[in-house]
C-alpha positions, -999 to 999 in steps of 0.1 A, spaced: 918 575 -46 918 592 -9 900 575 15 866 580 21 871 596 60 898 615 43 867 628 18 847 632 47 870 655 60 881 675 27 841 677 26 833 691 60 855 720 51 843 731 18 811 729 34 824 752 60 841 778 32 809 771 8 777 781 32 793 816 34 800 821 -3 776 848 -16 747 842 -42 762 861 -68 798 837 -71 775 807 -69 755 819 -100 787 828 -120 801 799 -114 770 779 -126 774 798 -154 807 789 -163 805 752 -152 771 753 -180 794 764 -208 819 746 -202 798 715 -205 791 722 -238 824 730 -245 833 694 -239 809 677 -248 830 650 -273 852 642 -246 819 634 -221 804 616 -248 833 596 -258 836 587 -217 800 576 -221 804 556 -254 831 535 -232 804 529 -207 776 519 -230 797 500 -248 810 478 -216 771 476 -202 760 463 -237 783 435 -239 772 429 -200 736 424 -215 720 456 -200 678 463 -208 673 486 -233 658 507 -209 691 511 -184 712 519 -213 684 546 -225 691 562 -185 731 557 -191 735 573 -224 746 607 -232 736 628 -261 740 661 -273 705 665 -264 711 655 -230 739 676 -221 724 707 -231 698 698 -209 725 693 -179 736 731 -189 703 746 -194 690 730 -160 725 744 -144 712 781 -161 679 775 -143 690 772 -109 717 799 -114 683 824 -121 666 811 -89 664 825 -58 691 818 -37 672 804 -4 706 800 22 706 830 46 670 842 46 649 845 76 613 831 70 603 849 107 610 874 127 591 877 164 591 897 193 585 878 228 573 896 259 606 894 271 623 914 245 642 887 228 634 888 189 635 850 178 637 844 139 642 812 116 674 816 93 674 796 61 709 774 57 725 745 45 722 711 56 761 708 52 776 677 37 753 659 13 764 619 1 744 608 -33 747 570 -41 730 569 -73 731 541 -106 734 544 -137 725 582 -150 754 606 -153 733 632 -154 726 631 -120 762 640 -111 753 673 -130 719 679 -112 734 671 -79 765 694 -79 739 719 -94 714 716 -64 743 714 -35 764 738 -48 738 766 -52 718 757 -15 754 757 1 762 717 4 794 701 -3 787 667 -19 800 635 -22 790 613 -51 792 576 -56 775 567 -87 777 530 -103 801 514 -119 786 513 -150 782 549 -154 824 555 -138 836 566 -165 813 591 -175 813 602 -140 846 607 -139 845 632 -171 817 651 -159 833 658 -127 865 666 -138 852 694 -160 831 710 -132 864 712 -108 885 721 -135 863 751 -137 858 757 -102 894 758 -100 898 784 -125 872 807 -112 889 802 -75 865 779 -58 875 752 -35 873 723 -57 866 700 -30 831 714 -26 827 681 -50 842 651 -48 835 617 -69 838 581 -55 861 565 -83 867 532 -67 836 511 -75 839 486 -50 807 486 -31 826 485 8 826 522 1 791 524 1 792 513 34 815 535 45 797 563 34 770 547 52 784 554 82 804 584 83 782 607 107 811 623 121 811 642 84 783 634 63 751 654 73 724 632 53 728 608 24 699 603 -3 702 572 -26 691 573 -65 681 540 -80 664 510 -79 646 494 -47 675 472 -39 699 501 -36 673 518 -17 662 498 10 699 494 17 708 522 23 673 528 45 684 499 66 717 501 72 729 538 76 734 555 106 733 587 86 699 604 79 686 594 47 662 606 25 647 588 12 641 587 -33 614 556 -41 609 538 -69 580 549 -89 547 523 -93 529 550 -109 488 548 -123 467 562 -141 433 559 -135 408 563 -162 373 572 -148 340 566 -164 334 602 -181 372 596 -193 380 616 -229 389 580 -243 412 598 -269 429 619 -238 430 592 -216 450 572 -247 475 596 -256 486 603 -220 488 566 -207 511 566 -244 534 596 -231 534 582 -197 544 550 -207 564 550 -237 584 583 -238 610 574 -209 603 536 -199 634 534 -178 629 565 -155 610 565 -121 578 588 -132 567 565 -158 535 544 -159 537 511 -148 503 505 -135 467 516 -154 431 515 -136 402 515 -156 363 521 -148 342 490 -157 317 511 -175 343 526 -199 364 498 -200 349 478 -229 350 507 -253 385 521 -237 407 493 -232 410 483 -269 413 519 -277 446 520 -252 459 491 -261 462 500 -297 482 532 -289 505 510 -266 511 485 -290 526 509 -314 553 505 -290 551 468 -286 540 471 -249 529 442 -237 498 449 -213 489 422 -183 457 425 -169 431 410 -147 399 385 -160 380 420 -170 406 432 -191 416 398 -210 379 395 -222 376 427 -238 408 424 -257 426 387 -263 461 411 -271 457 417 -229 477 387 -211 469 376 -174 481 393 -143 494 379 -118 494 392 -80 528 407 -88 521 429 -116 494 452 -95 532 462 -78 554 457 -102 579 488 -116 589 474 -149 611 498 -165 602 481 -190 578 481 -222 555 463 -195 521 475 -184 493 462 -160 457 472 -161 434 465 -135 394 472 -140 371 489 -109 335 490 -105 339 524 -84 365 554 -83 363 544 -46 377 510 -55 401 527 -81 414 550 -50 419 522 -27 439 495 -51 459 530 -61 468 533 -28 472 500 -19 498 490 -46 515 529 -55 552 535 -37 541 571 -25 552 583 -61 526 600 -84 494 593 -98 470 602 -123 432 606 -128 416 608 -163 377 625 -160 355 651 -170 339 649 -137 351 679 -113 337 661 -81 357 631 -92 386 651 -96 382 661 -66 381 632 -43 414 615 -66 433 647 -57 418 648 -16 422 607 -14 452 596 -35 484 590 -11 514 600 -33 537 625 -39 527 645 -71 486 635 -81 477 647 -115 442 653 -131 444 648 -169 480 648 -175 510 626 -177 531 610 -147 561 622 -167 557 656 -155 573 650 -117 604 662 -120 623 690 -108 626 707 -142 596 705 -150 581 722 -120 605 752 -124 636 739 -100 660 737 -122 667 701 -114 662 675 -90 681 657 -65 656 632 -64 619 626 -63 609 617 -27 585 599 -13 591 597 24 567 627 41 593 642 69 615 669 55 608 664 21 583 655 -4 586 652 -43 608 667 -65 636 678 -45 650 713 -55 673 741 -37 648 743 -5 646 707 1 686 713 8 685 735 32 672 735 73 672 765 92 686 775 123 668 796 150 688 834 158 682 854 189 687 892 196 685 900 227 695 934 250 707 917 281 682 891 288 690 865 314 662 843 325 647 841 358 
């Protein structure tokens, strides 16, 4: 493996040759790089069999080695998303204002790429699809350094997307994968301002708050996701049931499920047991408070850390409130900025969740597992963030960008 300055540099350039490559090459060759995903999909799956394989005898949770494993299913999904962004509109190069001073001068804001984008991500190799998706198409050369128990799948994935850029003429360097596991790298990436514009990690809160701490590159910031749902008193029980069972249960190991569950005191005797029922069709072990444990002996006690705890886990905390105002504030108290849910009839109540709730993505009577760039009609995500400067939530081609301002003038000099 080069080094990683020497990536930095091969980086910097394909940045340079990529933010002036028209709209129309990028979407071909999204195209093509979609295709031939699917055309190879046995030898990506048999990369990721290798992987799985290695983290099971490691002793991974179920859950991690739900977020490292590739189907069929899953890589059509990597195509289809690539599709998605391929029909969107292209945002680098357009000019969100155009104004005339009294001067003359006519200043406008240009749309364009950030430049050199560093992902340090764990565990899903699907993300080294989504982020050479997003970069590529918003004009971003990208560096990836995913963990080592996903390198081999990596490793596939990657080669087939520059074996294809190489074939339809594109500066393969535009992506470039981090094969040496050894973590030092992550500090050198870390570090490299000279080339690396801004570096977003993708994982748990360990990786996180390292890389928050110690780079000297911007970084956005993804979070980990202690995401509720609240169930107010004029609840649909039966609603409120089957979403806190999506929410839950579908994905456990992914950052927009529900780890956390609020319920209304006046509702709770004839709710909880209802909920609980649905869970345990999943074995999901629920921890609550002294509320919750009277109303249904299968409800074990919480402790302080549960209220903000992300499992990841067939794990689930439910706290009781007297108030939605109390519901609000222990929300916003214990949440990581993520998303959050309200279940309720009641439009004023709605209302005040939506005005009140600190997060990223609130929902009113619907499931957490929702936030994600697909879903909102992105095409895919480069992460769900929950920092507030720059970017906020699901984080598609615009998040990518910056803009730059441009000046025509006729001779202007100031006085």
């Amino acid at each position: 493996m080069i080094s990683i300055e020497q990536m930095g540099k091969k980086a910097k350039k394909a940045s340079q040759y990529l933010a002036k490559m028209g709209a129309e090459e990028k979407n071909t060759a999204l195209g093509a790089i979609a295709q031939a995903l699917l055309d190879n999909k046995e030898v990506i799956k048999q990369a990721n069999r290798y992987d799985v394989d290695e983290a099971m005898k490691n002793g991974m949770k179920p859950a991690m080695i739900d977020r490292l494993t590739i189907t069929d299913a899953r890589i059509s999904a990597m195509a289809e998303g690539l599709l998605q962004l391929a029909a969107l509109e292209d945002p680098v190069g357009e000019v969100t204002s155009m104004k005339l001073r009294p001067n003359g001068l006519m200043i406008g804001k240009k749309c364009v790429p950030l430049g050199v984008v560093a992902i340090i991500y764990e565990s899903r190799p699907n993300v080294t699809v989504d982020a050479f998706g997003l970069t590529f198409k918003s004009g971003n050369a990208v560096i990836l350094r995913g963990g080592s128990d996903s390198i081999q799948s990596n490793i596939a994935i990657t080669r087939v997307i520059t074996e294809c850029l190489k074939a339809n003429g594109i500066n393969e360097d535009v992506i470039q994968l981090v094969t040496d596991t050894d973590r030092a790298h992550v500090t050198e990436l870390m570090t490299l301002n000279r080339y690396i514009d801004v570096i977003i990690p993708r994982g748990g809160a360990g990786l996180i708050q390292n890389v928050v701490k110690n780079s000297t590159v911007p970084v956005i910031e993804t979070g980990t996701g202690n995401c509720h749902i609240y169930v107010d008193e004029s609840a649909d029980i039966k609603m409120a049931a089957q979403i806190i069972y999506n929410a839950k249960t579908q994905r456990i190991g992914v950052c927009n499920a529900c780890e956390s569950l609020v319920v209304h005191k006046k509702i709770a005797e004839k709710a909880i047991p209802v909920i609980v029922d649905r869970l345990k069709e999943k074995q999901v072990e629920v921890r609550g408070d002294e509320t919750a444990v009277n109303i249904d002996s299968r409800i074990i006690k919480a402790t302080q850390q549960d209220w903000g705890e992300e499992y990841l886990d067939y794990i689930i905390s439910v706290k009781t409130a007297a108030s939605i105002g109390e519901a609000i504030e222990h929300i916003n108290t214990y949440n990581t900025g993520h998303s959050e849910a309200i279940i309720t009839k009641d439009y004023d109540n709605a209302q005040k969740f939506l005005n009140e709730v600190d997060a990223a993505a609130v929902y009113v009577n619907a499931s957490t597992r929702f936030t994600d760039g697909f879903e909102f009609g992105f095409g895919a995500e480069i992460g769900i963030s929950t920092q507030k400067i720059h970017a906020r939530g699901p984080m598609g081609l615009k998040a990518l960008t910056t803009y730059k301002y441009i000046i025509y003038g006729n001779g202007q000099v100031r006085k």
